[in-house]
LUMKOL-291439 format. One line per field, with one value per atom (N, C-alpha, C): residue in three letters; atom name; x negated, y, z negated; residue number from 1. Coordinates in nm, 3 decimals, always signed. Each point is the difference from the previous one (the first is absolute). Layout:
! LUMKOL-291439
type [Ala;...]
atom [CA;...]
east [X;...]
north [Y;...]
up [Z;...]
seq [NUM;...]
//
This chain:
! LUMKOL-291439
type [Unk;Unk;Unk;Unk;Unk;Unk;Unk;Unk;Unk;Unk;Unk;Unk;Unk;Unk;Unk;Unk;Unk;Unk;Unk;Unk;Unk;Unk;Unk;Unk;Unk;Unk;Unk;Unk;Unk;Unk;Unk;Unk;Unk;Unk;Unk;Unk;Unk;Unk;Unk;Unk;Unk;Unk;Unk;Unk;Unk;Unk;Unk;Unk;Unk;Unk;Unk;Unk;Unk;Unk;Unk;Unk;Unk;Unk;Unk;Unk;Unk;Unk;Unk;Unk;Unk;Unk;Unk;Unk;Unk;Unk;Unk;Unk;Unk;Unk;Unk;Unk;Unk;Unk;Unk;Unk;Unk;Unk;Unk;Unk;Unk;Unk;Unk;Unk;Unk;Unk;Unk;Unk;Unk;Unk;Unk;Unk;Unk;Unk;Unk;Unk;Unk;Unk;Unk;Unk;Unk;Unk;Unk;Unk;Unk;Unk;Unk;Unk;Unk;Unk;Unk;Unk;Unk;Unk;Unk;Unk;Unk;Unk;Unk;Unk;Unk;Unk;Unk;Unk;Unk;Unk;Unk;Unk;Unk;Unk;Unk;Unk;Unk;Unk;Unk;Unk;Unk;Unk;Unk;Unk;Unk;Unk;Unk;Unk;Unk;Unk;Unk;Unk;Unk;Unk;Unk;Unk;Unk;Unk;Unk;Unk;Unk;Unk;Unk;Unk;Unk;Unk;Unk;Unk;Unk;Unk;Unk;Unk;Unk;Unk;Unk;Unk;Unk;Unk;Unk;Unk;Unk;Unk;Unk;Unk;Unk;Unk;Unk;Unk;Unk;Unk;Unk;Unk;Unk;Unk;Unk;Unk;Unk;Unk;Unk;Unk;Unk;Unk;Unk;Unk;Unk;Unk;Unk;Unk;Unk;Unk;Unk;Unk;Unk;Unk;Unk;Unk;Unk;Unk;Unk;Unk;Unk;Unk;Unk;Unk;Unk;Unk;Unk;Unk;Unk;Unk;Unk;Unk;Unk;Unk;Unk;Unk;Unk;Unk;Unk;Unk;Unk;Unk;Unk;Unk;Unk;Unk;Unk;Unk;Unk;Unk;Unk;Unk;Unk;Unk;Unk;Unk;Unk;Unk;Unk;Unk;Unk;Unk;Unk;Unk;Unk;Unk;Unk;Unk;Unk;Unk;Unk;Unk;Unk;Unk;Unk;Unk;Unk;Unk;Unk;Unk;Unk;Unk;Unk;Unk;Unk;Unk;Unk;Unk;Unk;Unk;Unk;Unk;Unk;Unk;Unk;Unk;Unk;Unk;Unk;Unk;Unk;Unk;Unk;Unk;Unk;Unk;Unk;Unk;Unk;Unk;Unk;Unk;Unk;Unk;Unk;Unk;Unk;Unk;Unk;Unk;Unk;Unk;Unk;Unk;Unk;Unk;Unk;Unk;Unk;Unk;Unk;Unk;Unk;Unk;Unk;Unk;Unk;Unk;Unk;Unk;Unk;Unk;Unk;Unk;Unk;Unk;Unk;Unk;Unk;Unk;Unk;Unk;Unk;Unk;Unk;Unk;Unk;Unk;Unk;Unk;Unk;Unk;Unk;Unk;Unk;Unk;Unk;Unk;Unk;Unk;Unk;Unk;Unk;Unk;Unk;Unk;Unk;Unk;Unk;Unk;Unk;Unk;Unk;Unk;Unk;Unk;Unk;Unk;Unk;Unk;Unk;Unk;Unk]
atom [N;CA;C;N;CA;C;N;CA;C;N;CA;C;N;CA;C;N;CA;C;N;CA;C;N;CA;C;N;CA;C;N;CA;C;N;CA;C;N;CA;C;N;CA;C;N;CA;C;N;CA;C;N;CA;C;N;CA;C;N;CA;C;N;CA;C;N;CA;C;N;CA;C;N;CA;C;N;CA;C;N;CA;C;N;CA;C;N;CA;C;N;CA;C;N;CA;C;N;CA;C;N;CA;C;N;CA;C;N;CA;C;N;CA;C;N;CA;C;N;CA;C;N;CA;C;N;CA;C;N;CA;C;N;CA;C;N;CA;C;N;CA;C;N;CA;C;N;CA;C;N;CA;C;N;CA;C;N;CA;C;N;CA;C;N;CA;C;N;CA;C;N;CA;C;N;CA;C;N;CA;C;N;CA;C;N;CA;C;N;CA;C;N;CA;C;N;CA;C;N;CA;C;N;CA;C;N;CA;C;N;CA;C;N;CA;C;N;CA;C;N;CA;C;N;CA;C;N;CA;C;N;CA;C;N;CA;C;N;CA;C;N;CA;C;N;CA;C;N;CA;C;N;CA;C;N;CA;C;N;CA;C;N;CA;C;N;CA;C;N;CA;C;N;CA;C;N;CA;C;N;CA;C;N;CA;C;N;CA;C;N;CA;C;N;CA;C;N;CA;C;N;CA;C;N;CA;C;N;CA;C;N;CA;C;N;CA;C;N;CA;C;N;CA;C;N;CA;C;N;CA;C;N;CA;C;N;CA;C;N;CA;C;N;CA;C;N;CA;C;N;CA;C;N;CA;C;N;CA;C;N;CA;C;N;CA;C;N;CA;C;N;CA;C;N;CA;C;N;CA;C;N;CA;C;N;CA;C;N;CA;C;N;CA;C;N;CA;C;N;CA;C;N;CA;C;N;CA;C;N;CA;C;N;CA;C;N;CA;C;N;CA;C;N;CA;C;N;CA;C;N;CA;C;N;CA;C;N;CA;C;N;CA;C;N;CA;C;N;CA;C;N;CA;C;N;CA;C]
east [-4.720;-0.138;-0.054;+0.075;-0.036;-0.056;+0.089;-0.063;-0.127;-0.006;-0.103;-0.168;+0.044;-0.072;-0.077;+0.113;-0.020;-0.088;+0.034;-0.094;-0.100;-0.089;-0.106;-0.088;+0.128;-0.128;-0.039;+0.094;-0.056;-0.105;-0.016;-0.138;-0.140;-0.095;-0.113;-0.077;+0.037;-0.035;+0.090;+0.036;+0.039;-0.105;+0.072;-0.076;+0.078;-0.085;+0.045;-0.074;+0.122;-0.081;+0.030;-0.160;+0.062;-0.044;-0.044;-0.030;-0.118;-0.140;-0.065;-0.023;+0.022;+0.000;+0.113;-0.053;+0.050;+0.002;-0.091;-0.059;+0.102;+0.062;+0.048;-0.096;+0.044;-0.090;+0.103;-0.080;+0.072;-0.080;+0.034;-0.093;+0.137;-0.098;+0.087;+0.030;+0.091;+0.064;+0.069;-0.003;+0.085;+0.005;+0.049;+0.040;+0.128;+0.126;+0.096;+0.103;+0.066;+0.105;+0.091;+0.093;+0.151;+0.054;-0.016;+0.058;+0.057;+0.080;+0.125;+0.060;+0.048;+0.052;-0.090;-0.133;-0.082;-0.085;-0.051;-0.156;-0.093;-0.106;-0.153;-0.096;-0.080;-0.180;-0.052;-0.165;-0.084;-0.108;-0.089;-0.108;-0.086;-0.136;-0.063;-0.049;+0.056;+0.002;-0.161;-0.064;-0.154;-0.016;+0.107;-0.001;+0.097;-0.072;+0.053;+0.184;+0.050;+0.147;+0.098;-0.087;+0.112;-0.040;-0.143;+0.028;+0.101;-0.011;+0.109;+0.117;+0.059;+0.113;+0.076;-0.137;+0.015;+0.031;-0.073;-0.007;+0.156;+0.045;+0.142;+0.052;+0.067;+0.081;+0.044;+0.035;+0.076;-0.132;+0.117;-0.100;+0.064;-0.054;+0.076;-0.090;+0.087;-0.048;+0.050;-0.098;+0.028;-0.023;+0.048;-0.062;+0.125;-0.097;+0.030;+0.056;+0.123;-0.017;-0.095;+0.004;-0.020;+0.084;+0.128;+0.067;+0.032;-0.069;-0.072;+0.187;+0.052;+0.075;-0.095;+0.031;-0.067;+0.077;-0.112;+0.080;-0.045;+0.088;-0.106;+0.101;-0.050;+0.008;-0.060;+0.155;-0.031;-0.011;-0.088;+0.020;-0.017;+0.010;-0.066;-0.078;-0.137;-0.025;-0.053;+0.010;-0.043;-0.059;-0.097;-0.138;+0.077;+0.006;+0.071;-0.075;-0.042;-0.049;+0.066;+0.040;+0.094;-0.041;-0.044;-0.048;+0.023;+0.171;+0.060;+0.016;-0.048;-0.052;-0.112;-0.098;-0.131;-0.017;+0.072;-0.005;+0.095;+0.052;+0.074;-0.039;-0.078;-0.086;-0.116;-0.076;-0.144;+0.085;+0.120;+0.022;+0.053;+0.030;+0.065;-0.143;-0.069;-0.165;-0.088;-0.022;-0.127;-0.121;-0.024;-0.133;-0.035;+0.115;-0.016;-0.032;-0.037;-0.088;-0.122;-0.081;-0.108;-0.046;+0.087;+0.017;+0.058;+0.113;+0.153;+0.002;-0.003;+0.067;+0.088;+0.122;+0.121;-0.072;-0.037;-0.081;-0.096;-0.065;-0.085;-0.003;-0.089;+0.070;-0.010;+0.018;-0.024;+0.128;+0.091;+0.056;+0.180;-0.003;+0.121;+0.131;+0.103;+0.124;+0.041;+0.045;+0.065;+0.171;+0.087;+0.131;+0.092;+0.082;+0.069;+0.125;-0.010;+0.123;+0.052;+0.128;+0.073;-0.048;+0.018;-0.050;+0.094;-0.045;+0.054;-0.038;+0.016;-0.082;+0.095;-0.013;-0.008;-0.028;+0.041;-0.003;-0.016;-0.105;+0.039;-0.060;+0.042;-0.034;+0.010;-0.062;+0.045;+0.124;+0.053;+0.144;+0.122;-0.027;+0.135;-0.029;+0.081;+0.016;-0.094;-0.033;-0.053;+0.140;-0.046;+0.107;-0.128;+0.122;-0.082;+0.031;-0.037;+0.058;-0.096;+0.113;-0.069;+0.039;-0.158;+0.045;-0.075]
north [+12.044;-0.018;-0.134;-0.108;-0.124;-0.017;+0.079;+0.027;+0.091;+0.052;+0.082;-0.071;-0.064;-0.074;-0.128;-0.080;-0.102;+0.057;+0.133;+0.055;+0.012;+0.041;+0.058;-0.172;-0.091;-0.108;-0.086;+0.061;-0.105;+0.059;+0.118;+0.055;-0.009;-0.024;-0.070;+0.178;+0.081;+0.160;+0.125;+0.031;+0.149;+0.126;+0.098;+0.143;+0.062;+0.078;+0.068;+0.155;+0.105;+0.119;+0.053;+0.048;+0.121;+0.160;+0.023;+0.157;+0.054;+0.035;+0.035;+0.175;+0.050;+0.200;-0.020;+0.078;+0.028;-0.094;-0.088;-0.131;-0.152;-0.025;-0.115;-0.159;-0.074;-0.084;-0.169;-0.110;-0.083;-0.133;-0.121;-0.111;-0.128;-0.117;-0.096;-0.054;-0.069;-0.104;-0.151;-0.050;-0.149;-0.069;+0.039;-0.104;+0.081;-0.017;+0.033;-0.126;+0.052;-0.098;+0.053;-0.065;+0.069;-0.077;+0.096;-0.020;+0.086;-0.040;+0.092;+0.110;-0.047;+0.090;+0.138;-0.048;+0.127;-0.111;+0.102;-0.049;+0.041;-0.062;+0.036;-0.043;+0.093;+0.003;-0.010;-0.028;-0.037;+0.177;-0.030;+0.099;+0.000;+0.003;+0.061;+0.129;+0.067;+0.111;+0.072;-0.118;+0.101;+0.042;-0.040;+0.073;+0.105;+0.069;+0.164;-0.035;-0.091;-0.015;+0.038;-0.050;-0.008;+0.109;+0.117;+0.135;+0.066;-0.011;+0.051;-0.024;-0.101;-0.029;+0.050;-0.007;+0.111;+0.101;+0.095;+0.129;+0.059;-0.102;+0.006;-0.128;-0.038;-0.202;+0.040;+0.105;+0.009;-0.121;-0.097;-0.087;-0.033;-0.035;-0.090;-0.073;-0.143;-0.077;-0.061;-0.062;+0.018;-0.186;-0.088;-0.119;-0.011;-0.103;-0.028;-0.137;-0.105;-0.120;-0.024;-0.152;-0.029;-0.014;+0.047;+0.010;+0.149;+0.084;+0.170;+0.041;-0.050;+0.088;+0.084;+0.060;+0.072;+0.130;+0.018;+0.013;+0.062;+0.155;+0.118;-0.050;+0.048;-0.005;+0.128;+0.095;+0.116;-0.096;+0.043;-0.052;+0.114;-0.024;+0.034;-0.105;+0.004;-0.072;+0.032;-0.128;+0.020;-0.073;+0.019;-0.061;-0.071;-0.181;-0.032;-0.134;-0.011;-0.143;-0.096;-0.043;-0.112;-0.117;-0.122;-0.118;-0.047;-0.078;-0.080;+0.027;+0.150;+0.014;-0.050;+0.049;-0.018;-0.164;-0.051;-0.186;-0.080;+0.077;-0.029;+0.046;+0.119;+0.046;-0.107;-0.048;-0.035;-0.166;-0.069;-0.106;-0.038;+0.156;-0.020;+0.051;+0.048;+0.030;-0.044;-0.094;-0.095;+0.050;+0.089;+0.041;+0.118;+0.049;+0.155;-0.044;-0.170;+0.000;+0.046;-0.028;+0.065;+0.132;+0.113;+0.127;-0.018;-0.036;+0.055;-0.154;+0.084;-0.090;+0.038;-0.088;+0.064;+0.105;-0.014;+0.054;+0.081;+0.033;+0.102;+0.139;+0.066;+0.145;+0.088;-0.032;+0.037;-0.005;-0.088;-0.064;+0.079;+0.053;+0.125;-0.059;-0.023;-0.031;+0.155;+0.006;+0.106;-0.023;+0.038;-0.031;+0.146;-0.080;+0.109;+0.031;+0.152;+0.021;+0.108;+0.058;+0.079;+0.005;-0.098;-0.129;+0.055;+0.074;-0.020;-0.060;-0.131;-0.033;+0.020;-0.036;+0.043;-0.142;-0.073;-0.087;+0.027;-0.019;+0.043;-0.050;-0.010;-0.043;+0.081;-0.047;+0.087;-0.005;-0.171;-0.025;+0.050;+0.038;+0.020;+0.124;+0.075;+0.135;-0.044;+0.127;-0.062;-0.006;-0.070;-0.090;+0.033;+0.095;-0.026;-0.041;-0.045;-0.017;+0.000;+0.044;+0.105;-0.083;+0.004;-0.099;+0.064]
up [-7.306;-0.038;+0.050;+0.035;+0.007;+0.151;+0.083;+0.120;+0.008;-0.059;+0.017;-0.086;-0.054;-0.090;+0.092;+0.085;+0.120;+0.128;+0.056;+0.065;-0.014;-0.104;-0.091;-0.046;-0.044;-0.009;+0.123;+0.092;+0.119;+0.064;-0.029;+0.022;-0.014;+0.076;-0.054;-0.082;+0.098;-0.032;-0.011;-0.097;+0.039;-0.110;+0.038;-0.037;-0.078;-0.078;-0.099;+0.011;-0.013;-0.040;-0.044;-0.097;-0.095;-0.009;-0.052;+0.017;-0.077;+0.032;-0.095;+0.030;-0.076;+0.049;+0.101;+0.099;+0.145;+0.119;-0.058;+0.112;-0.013;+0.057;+0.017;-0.040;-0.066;+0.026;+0.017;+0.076;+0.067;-0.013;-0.055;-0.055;+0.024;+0.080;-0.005;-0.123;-0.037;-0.110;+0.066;-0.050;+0.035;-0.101;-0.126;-0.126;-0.049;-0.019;-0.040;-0.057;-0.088;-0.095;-0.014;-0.028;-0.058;-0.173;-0.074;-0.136;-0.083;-0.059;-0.095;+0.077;+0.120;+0.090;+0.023;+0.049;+0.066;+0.055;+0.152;+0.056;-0.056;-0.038;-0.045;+0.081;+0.002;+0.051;-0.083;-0.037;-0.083;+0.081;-0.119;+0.031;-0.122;-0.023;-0.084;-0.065;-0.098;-0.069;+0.002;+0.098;+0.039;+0.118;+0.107;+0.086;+0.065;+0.102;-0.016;+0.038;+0.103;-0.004;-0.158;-0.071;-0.154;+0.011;-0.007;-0.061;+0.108;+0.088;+0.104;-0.030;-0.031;-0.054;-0.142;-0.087;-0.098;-0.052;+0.144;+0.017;+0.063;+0.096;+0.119;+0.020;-0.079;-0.008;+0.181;+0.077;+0.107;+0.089;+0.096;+0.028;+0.182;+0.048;+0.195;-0.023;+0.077;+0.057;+0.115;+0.131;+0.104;-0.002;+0.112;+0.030;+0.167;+0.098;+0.073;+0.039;+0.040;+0.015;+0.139;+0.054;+0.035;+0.146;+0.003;+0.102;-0.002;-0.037;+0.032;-0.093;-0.078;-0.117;-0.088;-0.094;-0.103;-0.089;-0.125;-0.121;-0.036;-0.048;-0.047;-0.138;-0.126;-0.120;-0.098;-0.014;-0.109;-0.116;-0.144;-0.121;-0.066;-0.131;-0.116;-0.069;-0.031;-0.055;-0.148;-0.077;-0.150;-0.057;-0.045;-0.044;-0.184;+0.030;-0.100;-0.074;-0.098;-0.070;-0.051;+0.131;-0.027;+0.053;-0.112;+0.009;+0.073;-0.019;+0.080;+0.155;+0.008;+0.188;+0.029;-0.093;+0.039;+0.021;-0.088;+0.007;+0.122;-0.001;+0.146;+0.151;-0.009;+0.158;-0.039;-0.094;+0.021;+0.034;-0.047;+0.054;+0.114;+0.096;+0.075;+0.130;-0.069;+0.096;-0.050;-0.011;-0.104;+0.045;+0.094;+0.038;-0.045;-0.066;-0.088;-0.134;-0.034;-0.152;-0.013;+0.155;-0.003;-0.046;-0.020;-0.015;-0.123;-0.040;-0.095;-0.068;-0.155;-0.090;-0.101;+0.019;-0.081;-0.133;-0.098;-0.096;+0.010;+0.119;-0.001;+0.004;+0.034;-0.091;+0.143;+0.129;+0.091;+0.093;+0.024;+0.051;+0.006;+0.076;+0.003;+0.083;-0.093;+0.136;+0.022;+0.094;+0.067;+0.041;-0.074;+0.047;+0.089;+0.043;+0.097;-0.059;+0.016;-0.050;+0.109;-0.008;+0.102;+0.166;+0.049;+0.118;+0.135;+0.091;+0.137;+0.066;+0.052;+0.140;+0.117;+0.095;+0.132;+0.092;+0.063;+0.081;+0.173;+0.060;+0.112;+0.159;+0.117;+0.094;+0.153;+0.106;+0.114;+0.055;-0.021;-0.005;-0.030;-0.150;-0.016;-0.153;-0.006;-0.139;-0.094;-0.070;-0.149;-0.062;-0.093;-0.114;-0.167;-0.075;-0.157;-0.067;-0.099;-0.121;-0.133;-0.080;-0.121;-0.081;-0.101;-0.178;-0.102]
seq [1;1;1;2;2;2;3;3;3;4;4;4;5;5;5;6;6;6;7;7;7;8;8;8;9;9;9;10;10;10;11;11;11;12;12;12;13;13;13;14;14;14;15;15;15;16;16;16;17;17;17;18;18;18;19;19;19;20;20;20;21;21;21;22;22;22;23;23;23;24;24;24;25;25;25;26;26;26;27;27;27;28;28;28;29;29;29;30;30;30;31;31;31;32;32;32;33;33;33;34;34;34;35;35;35;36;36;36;37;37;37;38;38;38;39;39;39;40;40;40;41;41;41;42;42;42;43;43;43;44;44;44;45;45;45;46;46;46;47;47;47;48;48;48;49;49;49;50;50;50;51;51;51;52;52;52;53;53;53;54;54;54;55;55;55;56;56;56;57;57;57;58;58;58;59;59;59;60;60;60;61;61;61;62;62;62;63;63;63;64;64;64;65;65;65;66;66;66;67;67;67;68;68;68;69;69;69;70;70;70;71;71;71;72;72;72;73;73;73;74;74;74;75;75;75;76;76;76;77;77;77;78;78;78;79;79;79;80;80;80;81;81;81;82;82;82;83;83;83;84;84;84;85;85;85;86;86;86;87;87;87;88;88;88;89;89;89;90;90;90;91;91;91;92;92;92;93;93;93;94;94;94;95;95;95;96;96;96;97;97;97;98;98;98;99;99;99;100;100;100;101;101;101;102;102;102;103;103;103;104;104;104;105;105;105;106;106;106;107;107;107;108;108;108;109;109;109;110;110;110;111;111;111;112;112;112;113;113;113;114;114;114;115;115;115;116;116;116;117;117;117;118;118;118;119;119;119;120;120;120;121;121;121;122;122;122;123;123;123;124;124;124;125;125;125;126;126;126;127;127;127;128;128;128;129;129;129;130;130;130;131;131;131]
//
């Protein structure tokens, strides 16, 4: 997880998708943390991602480095109210106070659970590893 965790924050962008009906849907992110042994995303419970997530936790996420590696990411995700995340992504993205406050009634962590990622390049095999 720790690798996969190091990829993801050196990222200024990656993507996330989820599924609404039949239609795919695909939205950048770039705030992620690691606590109590899981990754979390943030999101607000007013927009359509959480009902998607709601509806199907099944989740990918894709990001590219900068020396053209990149990272597909099966999850599950689960919509969880847990403080001590929320106080730890807004200190670790101080520009997500503008939006998110630990206490507000909006403010959704998203944790990962049953986790494949996938590591991969033109170089050399994919390489996974599962948490």
């Amino acid at each position: 997880m720790d690798e996969v965790y190091k990829f993801l924050k050196e990222l200024p962008t990656f993507y996330l998708a989820t599924v609404e009906g039949d239609q795919p849907r695909v939205r950048p992110f770039g705030a992620i943390i690691q606590l109590e042994g899981k990754l979390w995303l943030v999101t607000s419970s007013k927009k359509p991602v959480y009902q998607q997530v709601a509806r199907n936790p099944k989740a990918e996420m894709s990001g590219t480095d900068k020396d053209g590696n990149w990272i597909r990411v099966q999850t599950t995700l689960v919509a969880e109210d847990n403080r001590a995340a929320k106080v730890q992504l807004l200190e670790e993205y101080p520009t997500l106070k503008a939006v998110y406050a630990p206490d507000d009634d909006h403010m959704t962590m998203l944790s990962f659970n049953n986790t494949t990622a996938t590591f991969c390049s033109f170089t050399s095999q994919p390489r996974a590893v599962t948490f």
